[in-house]
FIBAZA-30915 format. One record per residue (C-alpha): x, y, z; residue number from 1; residue in one letter. Coordinates in steps of 0.5 Angstrom, whole numbers. Last residue first. Example, Ala and Ser with C-alpha at 12.3 -4.5 7.8 and 13.67 -1.06 7.14 Angstrom:
((27,-2,14),2,"s");
((25,-9,16),1,"a");
END
This chain:
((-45,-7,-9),298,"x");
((-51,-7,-8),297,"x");
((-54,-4,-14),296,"x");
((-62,-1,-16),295,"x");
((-66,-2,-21),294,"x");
((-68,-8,-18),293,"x");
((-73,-13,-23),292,"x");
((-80,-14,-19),291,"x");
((-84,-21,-22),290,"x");
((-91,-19,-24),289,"x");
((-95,-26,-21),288,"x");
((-100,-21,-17),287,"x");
((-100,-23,-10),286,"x");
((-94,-28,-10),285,"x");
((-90,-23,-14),284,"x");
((-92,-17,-10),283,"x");
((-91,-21,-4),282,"x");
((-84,-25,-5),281,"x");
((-81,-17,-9),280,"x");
((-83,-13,-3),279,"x");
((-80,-18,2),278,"x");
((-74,-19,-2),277,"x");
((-72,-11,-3),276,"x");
((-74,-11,5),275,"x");
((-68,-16,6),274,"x");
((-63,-12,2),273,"x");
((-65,-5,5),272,"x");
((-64,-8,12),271,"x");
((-58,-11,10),270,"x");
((-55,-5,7),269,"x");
((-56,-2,14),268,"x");
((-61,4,16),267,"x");
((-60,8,21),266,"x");
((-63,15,19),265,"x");
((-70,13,16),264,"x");
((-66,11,10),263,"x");
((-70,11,4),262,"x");
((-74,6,-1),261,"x");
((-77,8,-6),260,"x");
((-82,6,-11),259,"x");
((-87,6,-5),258,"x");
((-88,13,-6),257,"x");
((-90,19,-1),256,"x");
((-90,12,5),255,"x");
((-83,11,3),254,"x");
((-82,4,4),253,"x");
((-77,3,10),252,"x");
((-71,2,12),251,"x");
((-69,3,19),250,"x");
((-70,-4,22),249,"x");
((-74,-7,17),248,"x");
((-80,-3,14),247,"x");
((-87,-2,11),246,"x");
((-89,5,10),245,"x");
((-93,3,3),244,"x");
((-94,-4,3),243,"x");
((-101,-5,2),242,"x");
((-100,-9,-4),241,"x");
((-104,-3,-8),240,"x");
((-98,1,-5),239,"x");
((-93,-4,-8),238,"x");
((-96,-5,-15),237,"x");
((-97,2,-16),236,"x");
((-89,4,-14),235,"x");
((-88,-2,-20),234,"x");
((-92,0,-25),233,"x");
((-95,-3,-29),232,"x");
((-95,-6,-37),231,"x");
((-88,-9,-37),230,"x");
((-85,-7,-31),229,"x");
((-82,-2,-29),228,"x");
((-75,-2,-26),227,"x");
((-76,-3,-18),226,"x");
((-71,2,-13),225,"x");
((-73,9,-15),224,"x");
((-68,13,-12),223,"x");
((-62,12,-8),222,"x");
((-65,13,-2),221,"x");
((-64,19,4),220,"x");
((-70,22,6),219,"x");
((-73,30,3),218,"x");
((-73,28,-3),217,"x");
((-79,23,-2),216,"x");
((-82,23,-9),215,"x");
((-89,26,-11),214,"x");
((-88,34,-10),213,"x");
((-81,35,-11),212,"x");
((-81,30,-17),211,"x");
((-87,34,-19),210,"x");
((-84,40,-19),209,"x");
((-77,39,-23),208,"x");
((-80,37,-28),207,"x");
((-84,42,-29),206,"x");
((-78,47,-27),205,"x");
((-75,43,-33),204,"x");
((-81,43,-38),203,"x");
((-80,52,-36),202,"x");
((-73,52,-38),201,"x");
((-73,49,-44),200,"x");
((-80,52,-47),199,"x");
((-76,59,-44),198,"x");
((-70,56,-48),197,"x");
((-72,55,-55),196,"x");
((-70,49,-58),195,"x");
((-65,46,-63),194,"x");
((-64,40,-62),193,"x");
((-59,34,-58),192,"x");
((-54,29,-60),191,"x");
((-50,27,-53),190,"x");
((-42,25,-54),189,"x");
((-41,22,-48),188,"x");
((-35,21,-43),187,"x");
((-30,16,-40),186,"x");
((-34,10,-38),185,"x");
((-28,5,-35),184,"x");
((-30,-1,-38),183,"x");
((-27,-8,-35),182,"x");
((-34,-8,-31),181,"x");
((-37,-11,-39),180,"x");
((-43,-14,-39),179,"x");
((-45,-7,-35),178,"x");
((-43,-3,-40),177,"x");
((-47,-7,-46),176,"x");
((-52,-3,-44),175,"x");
((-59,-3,-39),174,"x");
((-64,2,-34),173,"x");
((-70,-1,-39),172,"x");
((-64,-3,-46),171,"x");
((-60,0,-49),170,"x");
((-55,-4,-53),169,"x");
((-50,1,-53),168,"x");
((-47,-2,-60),167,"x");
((-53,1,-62),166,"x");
((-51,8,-63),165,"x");
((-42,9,-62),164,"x");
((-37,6,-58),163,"x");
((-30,8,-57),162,"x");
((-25,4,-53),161,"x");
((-18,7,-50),160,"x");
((-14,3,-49),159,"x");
((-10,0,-43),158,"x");
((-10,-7,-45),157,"x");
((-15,-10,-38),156,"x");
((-17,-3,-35),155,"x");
((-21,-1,-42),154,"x");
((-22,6,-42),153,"x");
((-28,8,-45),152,"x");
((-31,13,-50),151,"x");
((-39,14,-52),150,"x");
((-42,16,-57),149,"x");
((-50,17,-60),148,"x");
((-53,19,-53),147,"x");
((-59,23,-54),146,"x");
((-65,18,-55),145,"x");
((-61,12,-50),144,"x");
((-60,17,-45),143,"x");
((-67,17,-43),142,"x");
((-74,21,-44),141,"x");
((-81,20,-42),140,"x");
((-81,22,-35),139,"x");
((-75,19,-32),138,"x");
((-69,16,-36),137,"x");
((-62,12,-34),136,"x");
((-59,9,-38),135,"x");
((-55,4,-34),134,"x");
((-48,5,-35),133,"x");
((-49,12,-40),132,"x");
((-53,15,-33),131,"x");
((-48,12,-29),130,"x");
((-42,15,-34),129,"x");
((-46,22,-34),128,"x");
((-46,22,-27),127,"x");
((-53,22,-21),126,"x");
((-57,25,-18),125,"x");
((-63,27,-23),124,"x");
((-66,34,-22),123,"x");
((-65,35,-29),122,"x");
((-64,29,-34),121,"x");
((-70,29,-36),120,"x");
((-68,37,-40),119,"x");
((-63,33,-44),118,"x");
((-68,33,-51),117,"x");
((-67,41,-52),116,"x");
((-61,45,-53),115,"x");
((-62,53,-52),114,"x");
((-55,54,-50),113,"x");
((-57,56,-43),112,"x");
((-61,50,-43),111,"x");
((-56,45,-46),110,"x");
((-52,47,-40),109,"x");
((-57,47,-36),108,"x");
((-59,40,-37),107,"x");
((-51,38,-37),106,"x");
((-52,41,-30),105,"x");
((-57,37,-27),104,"x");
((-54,30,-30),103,"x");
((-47,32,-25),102,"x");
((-42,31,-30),101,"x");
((-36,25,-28),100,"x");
((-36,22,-34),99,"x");
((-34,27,-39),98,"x");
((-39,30,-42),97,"x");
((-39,32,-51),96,"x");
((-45,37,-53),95,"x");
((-51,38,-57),94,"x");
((-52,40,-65),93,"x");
((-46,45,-66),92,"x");
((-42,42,-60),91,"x");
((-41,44,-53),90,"x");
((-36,41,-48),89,"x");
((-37,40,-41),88,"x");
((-32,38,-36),87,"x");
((-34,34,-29),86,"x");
((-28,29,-27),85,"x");
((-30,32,-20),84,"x");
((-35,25,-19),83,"x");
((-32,20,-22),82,"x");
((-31,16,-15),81,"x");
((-26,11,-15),80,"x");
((-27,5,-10),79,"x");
((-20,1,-9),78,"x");
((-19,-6,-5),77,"x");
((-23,-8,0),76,"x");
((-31,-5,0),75,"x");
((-34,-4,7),74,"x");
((-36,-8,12),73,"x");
((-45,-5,12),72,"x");
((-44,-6,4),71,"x");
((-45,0,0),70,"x");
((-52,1,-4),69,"x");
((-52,3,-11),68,"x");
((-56,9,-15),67,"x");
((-54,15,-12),66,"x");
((-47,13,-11),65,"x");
((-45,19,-14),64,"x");
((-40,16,-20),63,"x");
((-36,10,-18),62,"x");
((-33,5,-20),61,"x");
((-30,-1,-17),60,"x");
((-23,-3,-16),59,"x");
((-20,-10,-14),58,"x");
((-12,-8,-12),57,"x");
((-7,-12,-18),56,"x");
((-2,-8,-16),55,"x");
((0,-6,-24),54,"x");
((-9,-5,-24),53,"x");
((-9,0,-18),52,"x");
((-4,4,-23),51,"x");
((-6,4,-30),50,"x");
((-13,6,-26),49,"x");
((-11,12,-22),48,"x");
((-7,13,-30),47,"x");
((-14,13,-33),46,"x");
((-18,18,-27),45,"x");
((-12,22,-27),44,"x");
((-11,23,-35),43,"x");
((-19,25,-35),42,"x");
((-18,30,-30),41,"x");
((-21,30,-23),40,"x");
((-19,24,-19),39,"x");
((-23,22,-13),38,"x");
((-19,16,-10),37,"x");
((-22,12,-5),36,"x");
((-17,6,-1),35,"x");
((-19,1,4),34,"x");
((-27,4,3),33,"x");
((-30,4,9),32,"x");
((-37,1,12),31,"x");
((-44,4,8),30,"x");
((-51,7,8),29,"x");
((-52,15,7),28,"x");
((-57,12,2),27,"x");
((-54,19,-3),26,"x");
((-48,15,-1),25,"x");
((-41,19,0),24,"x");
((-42,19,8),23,"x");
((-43,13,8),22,"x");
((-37,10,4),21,"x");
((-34,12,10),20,"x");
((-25,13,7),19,"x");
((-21,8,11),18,"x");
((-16,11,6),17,"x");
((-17,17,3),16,"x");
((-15,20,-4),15,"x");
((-13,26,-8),14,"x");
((-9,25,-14),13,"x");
((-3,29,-15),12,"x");
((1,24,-20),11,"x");
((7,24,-16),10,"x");
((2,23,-9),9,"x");
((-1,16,-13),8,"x");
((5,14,-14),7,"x");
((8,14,-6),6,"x");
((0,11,-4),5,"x");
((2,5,-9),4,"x");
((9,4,-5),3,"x");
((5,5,2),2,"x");
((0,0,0),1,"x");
END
């Protein structure tokens, strides 16, 4: 450890050890990381990466951690959030972002240049790389419709890999990403439209709203936690279960939307894992539709 610390310091990389992992989780759930690394350029993410892998250290890829739930023990190895790689490139008919760009901010960016078909991504947690690795969406939209390329350091050769249009497999919270955890997801070419930016900003404060007004912001979660299934509604399925404000130990189904999952303040990912279940055995004993989880548990 000492001799990987030594490298990391001559490429200025900023880093913690025994990091909380809570404290980094919108969950506000998690033991330590032996080793977190926040680099802040896309040479320092790819040469964290050269480096954890020459000392064969286990690595796993953060963004925000909006969308995971750390393990109670803690992760071995290197956790390496993306979080302040966040540049943002304007082109003719969209943008280019890196990984770790905050999905809100690429929505004002696109606004502020009178872009449309990003505005769902405003009020959404999480990165770019995590919107890309699971394309991500929300009321009607999702990164499959902007998303035309996207780059990728490949941590077994050390190459830099490009993937363009359907060779992303898109799919309901889904892409080749996630066949493939030796892929780093650098940054993303988004292909939008030409708009008018009062419309834009007024279909953002609208979306905005009604996040506000129907989801449990107020509570730490890691969003909706069910992907939809064909034909219904996962949060529908769960309230007409009656398993709104069920809980196990300090997780609970969130009484404003029983899509949602949120820390009552001393929630464990156990916790979370075992009400998961729960809610998955009733709703397919009670209706025969079978919940797929949206969200990881690392």
């Amino acid at each position: 450890m000492e001799q990987l610390l030594t490298e990391l310091q001559r490429i200025h990389v900023e880093w913690e050890t025994d990091c909380p992992l809570s404290a980094h989780s919108s969950f506000r759930i998690g033991g330590p990381a032996a080793l977190a690394l926040f680099p802040d350029t896309r040479e320092k993410l790819m040469n964290v990466l050269r480096i954890l892998r020459a000392h064969q250290m286990p690595i796993t890829v953060i963004g925000r951690a909006s969308n995971v739930v750390f393990p109670d023990a803690g992760l071995r190895g290197a956790v390496l959030f993306t979080s302040k790689y966040r540049q943002i490139g304007m082109e003719d008919d969209g943008m280019y972002v890196s990984a770790g760009a905050l999905s809100s901010t690429v929505a004002n960016a696109a606004r502020d240049a009178s872009l449309t078909g990003a505005e769902f991504l405003y009020g959404l947690p999480g990165t770019v790389g995590g919107a890309v690795y699971m394309n991500a969406g929300a009321f009607g939209g999702c990164m499959e419709q902007i998303c035309t390329e996207s780059e990728y350091y490949d941590c077994d050769n050390g190459e830099i890999g490009t993937l363009r249009g359907t060779v992303h497999a898109f799919a309901n919270r889904e892409s080749v990403y996630q066949k493939h955890p030796e892929w780093v997801v650098l940054g993303a070419r988004l292909q939008l439209k030409s708009g008018n930016r009062d419309q834009i900003a007024a279909t953002m404060a609208n979306f905005l709203e009604r996040r506000r007004a129907t989801q449990p912001l107020e509570l730490p979660s890691a969003g909706s936690v069910f992907k939809r299934p064909a034909g219904h509604f996962a949060g529908k399925l769960i309230e007409d279960c009656g398993l709104k404000g069920m809980m196990v130990g300090g997780a609970q189904v969130s009484q404003k939307h029983a899509g949602f999952i949120v820390n009552r303040g001393d929630a464990t990912a156990e916790d979370v894992r075992r009400l998961v279940e729960m809610v998955r055995e009733t709703v397919w004993s009670r209706t025969g539709v079978s919940l797929e989880c949206e969200i990881r548990f690392l």
